[in-house]
N, CA and C atoms as an extended XYZ file, in Angstrom:
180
Properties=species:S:1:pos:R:3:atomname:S:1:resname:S:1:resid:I:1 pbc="F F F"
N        14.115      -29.457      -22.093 N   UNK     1
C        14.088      -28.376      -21.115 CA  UNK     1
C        14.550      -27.085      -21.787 C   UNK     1
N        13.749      -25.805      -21.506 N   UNK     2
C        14.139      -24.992      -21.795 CA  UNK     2
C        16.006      -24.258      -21.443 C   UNK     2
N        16.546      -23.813      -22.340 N   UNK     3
C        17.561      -23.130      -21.802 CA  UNK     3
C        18.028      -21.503      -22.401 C   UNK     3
N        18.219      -20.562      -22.026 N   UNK     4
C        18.821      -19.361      -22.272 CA  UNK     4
C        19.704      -19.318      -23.783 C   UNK     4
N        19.563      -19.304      -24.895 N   UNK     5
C        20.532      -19.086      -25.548 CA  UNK     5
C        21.479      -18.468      -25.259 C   UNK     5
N        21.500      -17.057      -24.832 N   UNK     6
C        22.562      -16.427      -24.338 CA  UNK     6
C        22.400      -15.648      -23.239 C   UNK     6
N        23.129      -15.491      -22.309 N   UNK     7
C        23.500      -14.562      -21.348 CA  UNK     7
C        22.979      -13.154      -21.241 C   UNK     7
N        21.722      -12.766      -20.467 N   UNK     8
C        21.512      -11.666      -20.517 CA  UNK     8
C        22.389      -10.493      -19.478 C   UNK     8
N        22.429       -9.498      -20.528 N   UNK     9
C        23.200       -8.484      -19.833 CA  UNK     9
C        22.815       -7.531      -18.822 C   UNK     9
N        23.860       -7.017      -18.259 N   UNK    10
C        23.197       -6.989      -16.774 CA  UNK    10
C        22.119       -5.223      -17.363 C   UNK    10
N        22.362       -5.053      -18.380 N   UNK    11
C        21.382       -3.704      -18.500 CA  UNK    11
C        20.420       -4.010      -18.875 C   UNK    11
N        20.331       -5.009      -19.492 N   UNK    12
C        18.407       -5.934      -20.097 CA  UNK    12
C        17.441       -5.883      -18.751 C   UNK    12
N        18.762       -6.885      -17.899 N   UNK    13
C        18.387       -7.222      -16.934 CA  UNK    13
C        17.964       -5.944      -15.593 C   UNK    13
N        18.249       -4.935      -15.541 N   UNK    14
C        17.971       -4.165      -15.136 CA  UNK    14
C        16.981       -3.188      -15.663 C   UNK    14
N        16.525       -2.987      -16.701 N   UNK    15
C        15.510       -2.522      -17.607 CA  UNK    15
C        14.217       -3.429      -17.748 C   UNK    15
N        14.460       -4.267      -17.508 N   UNK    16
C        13.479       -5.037      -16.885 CA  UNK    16
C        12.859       -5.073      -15.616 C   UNK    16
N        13.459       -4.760      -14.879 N   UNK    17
C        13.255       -4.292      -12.912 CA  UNK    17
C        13.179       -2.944      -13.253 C   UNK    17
N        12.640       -2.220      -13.955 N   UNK    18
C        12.883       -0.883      -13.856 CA  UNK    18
C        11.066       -0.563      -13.454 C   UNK    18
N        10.366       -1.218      -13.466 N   UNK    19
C         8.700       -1.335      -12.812 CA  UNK    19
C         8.688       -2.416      -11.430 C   UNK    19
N         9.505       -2.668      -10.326 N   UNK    20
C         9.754       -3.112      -10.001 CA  UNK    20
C         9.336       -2.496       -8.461 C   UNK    20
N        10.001       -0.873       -8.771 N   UNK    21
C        10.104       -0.246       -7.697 CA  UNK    21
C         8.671        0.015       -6.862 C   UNK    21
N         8.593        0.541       -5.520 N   UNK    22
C         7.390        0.880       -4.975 CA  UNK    22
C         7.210        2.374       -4.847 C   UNK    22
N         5.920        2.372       -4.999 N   UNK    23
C         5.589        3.647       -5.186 CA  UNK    23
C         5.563        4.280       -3.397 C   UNK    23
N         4.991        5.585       -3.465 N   UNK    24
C         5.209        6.292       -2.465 CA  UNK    24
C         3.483        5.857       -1.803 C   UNK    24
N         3.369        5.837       -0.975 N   UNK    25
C         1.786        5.492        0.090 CA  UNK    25
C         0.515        6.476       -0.570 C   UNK    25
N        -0.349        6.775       -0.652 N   UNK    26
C        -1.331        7.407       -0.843 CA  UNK    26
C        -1.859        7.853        0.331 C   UNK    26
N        -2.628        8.717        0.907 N   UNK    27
C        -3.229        9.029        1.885 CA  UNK    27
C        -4.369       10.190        1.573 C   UNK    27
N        -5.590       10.101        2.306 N   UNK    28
C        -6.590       10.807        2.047 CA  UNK    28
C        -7.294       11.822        3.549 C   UNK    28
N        -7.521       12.642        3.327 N   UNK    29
C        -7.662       13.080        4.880 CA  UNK    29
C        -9.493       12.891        5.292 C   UNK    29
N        -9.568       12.080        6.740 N   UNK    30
C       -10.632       11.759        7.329 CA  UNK    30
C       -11.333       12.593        7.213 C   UNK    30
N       -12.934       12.683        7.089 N   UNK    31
C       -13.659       13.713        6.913 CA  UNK    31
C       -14.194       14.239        8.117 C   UNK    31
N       -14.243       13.270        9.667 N   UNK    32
C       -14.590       13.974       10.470 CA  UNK    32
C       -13.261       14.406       11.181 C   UNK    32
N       -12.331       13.626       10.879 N   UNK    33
C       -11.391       14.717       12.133 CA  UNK    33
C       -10.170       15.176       11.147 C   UNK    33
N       -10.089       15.137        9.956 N   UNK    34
C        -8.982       16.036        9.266 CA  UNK    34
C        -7.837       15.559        9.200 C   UNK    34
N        -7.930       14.194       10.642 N   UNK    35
C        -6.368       13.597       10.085 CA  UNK    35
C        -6.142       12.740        8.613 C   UNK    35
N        -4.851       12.749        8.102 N   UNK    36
C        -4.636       11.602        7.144 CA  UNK    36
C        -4.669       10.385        7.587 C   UNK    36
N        -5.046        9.390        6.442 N   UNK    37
C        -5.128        8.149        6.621 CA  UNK    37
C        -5.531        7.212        5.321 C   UNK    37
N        -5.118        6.011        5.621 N   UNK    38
C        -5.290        5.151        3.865 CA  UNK    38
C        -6.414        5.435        3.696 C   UNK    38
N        -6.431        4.890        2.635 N   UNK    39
C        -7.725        4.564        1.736 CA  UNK    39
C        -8.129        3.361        2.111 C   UNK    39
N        -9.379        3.116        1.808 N   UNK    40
C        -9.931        1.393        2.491 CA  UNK    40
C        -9.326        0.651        3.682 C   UNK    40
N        -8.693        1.598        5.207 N   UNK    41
C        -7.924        0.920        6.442 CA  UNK    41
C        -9.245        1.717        7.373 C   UNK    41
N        -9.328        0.870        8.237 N   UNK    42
C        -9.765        0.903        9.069 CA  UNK    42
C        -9.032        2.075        9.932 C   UNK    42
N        -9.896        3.272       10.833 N   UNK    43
C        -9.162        4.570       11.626 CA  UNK    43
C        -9.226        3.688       12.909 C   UNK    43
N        -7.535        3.251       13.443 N   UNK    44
C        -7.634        3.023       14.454 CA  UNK    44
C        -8.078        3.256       15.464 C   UNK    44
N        -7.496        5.042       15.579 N   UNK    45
C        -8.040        5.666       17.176 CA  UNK    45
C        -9.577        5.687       17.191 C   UNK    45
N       -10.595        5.562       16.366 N   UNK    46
C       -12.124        5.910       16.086 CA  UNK    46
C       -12.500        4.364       16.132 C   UNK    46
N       -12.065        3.833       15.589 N   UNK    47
C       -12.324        2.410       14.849 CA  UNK    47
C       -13.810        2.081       14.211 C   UNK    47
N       -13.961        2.974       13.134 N   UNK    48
C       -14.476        3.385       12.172 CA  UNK    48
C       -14.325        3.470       10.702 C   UNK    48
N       -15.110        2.391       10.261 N   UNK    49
C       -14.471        2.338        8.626 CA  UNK    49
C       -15.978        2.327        7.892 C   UNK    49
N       -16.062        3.104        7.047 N   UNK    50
C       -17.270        3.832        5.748 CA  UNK    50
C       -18.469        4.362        7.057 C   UNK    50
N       -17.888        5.494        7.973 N   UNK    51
C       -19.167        5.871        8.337 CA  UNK    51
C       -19.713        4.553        9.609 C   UNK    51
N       -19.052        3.482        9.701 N   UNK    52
C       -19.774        2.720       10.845 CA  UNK    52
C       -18.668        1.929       11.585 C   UNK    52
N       -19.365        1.672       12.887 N   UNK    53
C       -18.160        1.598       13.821 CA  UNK    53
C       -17.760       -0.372       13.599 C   UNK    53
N       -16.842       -0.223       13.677 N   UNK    54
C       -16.445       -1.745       13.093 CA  UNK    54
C       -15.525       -2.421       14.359 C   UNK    54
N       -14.637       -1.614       14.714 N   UNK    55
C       -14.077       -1.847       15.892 CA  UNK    55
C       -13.900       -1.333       17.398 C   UNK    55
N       -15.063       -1.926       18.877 N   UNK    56
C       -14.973       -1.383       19.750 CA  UNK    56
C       -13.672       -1.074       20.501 C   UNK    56
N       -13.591        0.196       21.422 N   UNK    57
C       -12.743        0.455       22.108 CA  UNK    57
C       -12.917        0.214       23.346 C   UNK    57
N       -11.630       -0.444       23.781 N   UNK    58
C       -11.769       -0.711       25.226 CA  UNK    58
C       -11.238        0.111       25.943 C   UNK    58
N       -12.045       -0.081       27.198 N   UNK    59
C       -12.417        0.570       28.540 CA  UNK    59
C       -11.080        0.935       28.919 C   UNK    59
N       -10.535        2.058       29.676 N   UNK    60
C        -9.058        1.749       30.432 CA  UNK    60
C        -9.753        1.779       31.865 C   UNK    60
């Protein structure tokens, strides 16, 4: 079985998690109504994804 020769230190060990972190969101603004919104998500309030309607809205 493998084992550790020695004890890594806690700054290895942290220099190592140093790509770890998350980045900040991306966002692109809708072309028909100007709001922001992801990239490749479906626009809830429209429910419209590449130009075609993908998800109907219901009636109130």
């Amino acid at each position: 079985m493998a084992v550790p020769k020695r004890k890594v230190s806690p700054s290895r060990r942290n220099m190592r998690r140093s790509h770890h972190a998350l980045g900040a969101n991306s966002y692109v603004e809708d072309k028909e109504t100007g709001e922001l919104k992801r990239p490749h998500h479906i626009d809830l309030k429209t429910g419209m994804y590449k130009g075609r309607q993908v998800i109907t809205q219901k009636a109130d």
